[in-house]
Short mmCIF file of the C-alpha atoms (twelve columns), coordinates in Angstrom:
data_MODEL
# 
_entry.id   MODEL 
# 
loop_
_atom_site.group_PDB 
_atom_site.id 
_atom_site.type_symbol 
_atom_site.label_atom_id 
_atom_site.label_alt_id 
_atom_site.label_comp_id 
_atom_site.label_asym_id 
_atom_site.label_seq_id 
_atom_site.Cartn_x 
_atom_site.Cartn_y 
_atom_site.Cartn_z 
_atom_site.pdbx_PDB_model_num 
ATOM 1   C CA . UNK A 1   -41.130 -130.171 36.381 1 
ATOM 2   C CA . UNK A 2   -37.577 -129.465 37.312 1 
ATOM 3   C CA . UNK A 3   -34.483 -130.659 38.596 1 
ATOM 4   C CA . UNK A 4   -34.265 -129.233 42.262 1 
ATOM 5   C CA . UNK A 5   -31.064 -130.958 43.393 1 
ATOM 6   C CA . UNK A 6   -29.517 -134.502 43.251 1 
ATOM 7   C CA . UNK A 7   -27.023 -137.340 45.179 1 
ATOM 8   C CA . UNK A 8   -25.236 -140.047 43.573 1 
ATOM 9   C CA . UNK A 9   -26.006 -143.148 44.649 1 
ATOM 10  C CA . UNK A 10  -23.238 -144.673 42.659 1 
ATOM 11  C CA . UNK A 11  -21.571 -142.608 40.378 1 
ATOM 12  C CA . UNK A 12  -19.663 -145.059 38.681 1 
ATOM 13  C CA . UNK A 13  -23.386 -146.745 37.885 1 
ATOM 14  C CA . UNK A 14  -24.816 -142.945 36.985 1 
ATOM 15  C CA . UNK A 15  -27.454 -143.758 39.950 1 
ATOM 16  C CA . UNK A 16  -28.950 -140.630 41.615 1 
ATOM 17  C CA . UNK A 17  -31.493 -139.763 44.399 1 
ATOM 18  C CA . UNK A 18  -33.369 -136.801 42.277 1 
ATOM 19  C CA . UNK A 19  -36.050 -134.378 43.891 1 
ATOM 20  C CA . UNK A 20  -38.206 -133.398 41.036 1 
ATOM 21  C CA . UNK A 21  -40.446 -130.208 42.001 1 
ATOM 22  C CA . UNK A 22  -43.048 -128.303 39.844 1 
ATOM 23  C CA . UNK A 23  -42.417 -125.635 42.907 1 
ATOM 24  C CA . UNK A 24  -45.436 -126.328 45.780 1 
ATOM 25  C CA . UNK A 25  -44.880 -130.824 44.953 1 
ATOM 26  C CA . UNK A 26  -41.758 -132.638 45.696 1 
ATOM 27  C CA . UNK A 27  -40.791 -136.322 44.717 1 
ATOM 28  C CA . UNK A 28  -37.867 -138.135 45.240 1 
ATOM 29  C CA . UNK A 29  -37.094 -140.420 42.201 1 
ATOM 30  C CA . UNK A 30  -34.683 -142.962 41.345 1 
ATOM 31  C CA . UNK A 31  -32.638 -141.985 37.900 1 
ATOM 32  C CA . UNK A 32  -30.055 -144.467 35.883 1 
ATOM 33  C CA . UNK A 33  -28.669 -143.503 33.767 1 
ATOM 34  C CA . UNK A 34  -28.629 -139.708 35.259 1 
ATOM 35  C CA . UNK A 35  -27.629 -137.565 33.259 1 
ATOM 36  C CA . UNK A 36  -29.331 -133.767 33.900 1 
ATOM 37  C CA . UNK A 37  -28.362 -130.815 35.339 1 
ATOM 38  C CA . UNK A 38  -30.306 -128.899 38.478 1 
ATOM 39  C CA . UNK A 39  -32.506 -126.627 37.648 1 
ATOM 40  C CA . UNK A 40  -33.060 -128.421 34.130 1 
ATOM 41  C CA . UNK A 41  -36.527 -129.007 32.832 1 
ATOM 42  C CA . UNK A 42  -37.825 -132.887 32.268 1 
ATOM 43  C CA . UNK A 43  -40.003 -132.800 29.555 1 
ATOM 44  C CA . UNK A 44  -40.851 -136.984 30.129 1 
ATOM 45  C CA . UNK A 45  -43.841 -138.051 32.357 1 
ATOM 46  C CA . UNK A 46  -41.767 -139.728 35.396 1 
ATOM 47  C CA . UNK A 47  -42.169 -143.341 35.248 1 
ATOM 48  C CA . UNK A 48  -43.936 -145.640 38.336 1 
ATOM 49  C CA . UNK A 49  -41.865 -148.876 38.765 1 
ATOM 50  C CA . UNK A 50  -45.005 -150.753 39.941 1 
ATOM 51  C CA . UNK A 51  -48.608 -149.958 41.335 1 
ATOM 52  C CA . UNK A 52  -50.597 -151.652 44.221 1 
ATOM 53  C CA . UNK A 53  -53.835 -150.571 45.507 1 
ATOM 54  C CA . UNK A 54  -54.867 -148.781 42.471 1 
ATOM 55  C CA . UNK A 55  -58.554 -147.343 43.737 1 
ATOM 56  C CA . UNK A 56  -60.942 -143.999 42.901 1 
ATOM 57  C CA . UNK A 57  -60.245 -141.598 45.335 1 
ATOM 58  C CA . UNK A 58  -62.112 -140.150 48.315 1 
ATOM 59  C CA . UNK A 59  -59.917 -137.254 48.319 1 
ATOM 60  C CA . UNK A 60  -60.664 -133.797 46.637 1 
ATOM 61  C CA . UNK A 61  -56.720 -133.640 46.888 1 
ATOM 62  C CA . UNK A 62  -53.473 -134.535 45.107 1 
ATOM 63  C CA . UNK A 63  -50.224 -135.365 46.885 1 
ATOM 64  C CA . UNK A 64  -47.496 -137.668 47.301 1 
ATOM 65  C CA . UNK A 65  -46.729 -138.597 50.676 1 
ATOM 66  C CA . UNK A 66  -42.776 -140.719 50.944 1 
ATOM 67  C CA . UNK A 67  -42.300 -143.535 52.952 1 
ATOM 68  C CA . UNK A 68  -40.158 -143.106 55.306 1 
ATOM 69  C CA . UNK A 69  -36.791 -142.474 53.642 1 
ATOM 70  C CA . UNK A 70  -37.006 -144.649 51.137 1 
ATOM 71  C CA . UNK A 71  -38.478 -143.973 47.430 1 
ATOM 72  C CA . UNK A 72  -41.842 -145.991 48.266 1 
ATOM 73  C CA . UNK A 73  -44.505 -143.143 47.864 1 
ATOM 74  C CA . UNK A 74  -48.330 -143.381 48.425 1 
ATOM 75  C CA . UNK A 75  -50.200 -141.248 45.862 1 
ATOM 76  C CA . UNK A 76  -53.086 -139.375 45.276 1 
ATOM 77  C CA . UNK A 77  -53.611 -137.973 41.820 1 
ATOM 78  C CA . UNK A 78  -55.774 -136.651 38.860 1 
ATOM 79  C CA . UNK A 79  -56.353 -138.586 35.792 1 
ATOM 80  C CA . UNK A 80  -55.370 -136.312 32.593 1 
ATOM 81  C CA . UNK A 81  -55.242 -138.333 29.951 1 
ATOM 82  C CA . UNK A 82  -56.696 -141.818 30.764 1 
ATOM 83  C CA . UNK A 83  -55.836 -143.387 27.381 1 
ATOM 84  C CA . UNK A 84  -52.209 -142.536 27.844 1 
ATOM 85  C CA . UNK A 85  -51.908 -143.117 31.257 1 
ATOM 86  C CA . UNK A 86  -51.063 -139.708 32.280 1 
ATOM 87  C CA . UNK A 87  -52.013 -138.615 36.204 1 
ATOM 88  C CA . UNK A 88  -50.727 -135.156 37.760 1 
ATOM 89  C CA . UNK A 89  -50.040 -134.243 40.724 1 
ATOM 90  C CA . UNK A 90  -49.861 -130.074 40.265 1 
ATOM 91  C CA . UNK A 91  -47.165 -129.595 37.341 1 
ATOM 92  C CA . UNK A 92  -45.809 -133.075 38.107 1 
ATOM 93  C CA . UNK A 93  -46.418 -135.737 35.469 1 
ATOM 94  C CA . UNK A 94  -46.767 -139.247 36.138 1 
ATOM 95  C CA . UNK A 95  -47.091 -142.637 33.383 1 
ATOM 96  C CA . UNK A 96  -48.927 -145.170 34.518 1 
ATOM 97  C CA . UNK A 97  -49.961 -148.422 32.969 1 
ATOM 98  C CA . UNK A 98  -53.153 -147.231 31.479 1 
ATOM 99  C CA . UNK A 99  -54.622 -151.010 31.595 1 
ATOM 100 C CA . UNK A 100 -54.821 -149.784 35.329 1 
ATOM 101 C CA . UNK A 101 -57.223 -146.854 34.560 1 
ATOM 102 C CA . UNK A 102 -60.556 -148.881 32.889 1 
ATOM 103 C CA . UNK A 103 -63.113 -147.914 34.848 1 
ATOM 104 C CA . UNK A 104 -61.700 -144.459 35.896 1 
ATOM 105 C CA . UNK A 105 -62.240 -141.276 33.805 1 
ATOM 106 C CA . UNK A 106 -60.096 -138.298 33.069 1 
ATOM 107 C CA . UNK A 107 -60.577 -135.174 35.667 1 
ATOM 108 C CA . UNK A 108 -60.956 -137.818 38.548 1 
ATOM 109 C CA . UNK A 109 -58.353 -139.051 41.684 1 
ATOM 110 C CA . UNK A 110 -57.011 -142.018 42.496 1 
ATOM 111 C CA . UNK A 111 -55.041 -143.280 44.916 1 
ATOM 112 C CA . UNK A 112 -52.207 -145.874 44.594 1 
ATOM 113 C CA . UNK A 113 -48.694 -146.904 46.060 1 
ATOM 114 C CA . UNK A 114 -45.343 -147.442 44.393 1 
ATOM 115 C CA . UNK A 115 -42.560 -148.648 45.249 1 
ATOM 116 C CA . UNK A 116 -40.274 -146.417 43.193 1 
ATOM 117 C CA . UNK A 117 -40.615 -143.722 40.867 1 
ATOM 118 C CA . UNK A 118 -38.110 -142.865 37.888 1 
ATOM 119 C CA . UNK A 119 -36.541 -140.663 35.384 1 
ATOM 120 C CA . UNK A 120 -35.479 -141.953 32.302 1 
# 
């Protein structure tokens, strides 16, 4: 995962827009404080501010789809390490509250929305 390019949202808060890729995904995420370079590698899961809708997939496919232009994202994603709460969507690593993931095991897709995603 790397830093494709950034906007401050309020510099004087260190709040940026991010796009982290892994080169075929994109996400737009939500950083404070921000504090990397473009083109630098994140070596952290990114972080989901909340969940809704957490379900097993029907999909044999991962992606994030954005909402609208806002950070909200509906996901689609495979379990990699259920007791850590680790999903991936190609090279892009996502934390989740593993609580969430009982009855789901690692190699499978789920599906959930967020309203934000984050760096730290």
């Amino acid at each position: 995962m790397i830093i494709e390019s950034f906007e401050w949202l309020s510099l004087e808060a260190e709040e940026a827009e991010v796009i982290v890729s892994d080169g075929t995904y994109k996400i737009v995420c939500f950083s404070q404080p921000f504090r990397y370079e473009v083109g630098e590698m994140l070596e952290e899961p990114l972080e989901v501010l909340d969940i809704e809708n957490l379900h097993l997939s029907s999909n044999v496919f991962v992606g994030a789809e954005r909402i609208n232009e806002s950070f909200e994202y509906h996901i689609s994603a495979k379990v990699i390490d259920k007791a850590e709460g680790i999903v991936q969507i190609g090279k892009i690593f996502i934390s989740i509250d593993n609580f969430l993931l009982k009855y789901i095991d690692n190699n499978e897709i789920v599906d959930f929305s967020t309203s934000r995603i984050d760096i730290y």
